[in-house]
C-alpha positions in Angstrom: 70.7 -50.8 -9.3 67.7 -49.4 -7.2 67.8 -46.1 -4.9 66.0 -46.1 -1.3 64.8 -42.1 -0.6 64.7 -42.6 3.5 63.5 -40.2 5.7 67.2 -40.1 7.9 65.6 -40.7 11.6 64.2 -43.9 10.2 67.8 -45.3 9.4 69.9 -43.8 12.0 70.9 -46.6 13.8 72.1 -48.3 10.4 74.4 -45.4 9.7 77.2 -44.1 11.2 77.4 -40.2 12.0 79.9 -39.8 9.5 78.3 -41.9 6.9 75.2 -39.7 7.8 77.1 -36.4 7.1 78.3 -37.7 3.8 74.9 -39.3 2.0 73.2 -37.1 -0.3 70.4 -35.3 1.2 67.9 -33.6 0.6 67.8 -29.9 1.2 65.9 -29.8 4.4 68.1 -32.6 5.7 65.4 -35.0 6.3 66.1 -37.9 3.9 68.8 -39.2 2.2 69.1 -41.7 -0.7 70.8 -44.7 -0.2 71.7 -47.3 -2.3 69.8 -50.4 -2.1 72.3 -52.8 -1.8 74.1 -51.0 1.1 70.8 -50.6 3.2 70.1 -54.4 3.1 73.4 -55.2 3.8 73.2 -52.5 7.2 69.6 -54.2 8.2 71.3 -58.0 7.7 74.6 -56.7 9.5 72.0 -55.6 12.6 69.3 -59.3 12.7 66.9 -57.0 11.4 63.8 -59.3 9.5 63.9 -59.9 5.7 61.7 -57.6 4.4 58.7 -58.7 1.7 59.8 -59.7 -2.0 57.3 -59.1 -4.8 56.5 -62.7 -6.2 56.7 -61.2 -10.0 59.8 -59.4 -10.0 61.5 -60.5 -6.9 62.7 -57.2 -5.8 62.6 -55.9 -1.9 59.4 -54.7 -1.5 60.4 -51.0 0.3 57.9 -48.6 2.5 59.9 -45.9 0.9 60.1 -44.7 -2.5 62.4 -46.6 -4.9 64.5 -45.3 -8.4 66.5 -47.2 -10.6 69.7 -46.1 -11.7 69.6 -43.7 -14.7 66.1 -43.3 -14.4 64.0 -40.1 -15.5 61.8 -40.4 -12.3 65.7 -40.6 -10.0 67.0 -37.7 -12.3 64.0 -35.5 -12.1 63.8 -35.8 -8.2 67.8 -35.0 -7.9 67.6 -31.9 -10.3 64.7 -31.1 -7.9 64.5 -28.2 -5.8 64.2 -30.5 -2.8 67.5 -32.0 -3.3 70.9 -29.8 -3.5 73.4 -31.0 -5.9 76.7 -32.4 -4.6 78.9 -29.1 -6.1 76.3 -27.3 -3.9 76.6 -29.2 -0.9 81.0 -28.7 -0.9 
């Protein structure tokens, strides 16, 4: 499972406003992280174009920054000071 960090104005239109108000954001409340799964099934739901696969792995090649599940690199950046735990968010 891969982990789309988006800035939130870039995928409004895929998003509800309530679906909006309940991703995990970052603490200035300018991205969120999505998973991937969901945000190719938003831009197919919408005719938006297939974006670029990488020939060797034949993963979605994103603008944005990508985690995998479990990762040190996905845990490091939610432990961050950027991002505000879920407890915190309540």
């Amino acid at each position: 499972m891969r982990y789309v960090v988006v800035p939130i104005d870039d995928v409004r239109g895929l998003f509800t406003a309530d679906e909006l108000e309940h991703a995990r954001k970052d603490n200035a409340g300018t991205r969120m992280i999505v998973h991937e799964g969901t945000l190719l099934s938003k831009r197919e739901r919408l005719g938006l174009t297939t974006l670029p696969m990488d020939a060797a792995t034949g993963l979605t090649e994103w603008t944005y920054p990508v985690y995998e599940h479990g990762s040190a690199e996905l845990d490091a950046l939610l432990q961050s000071d950027e991002w505000a735990s879920m407890e915190e968010r309540m």
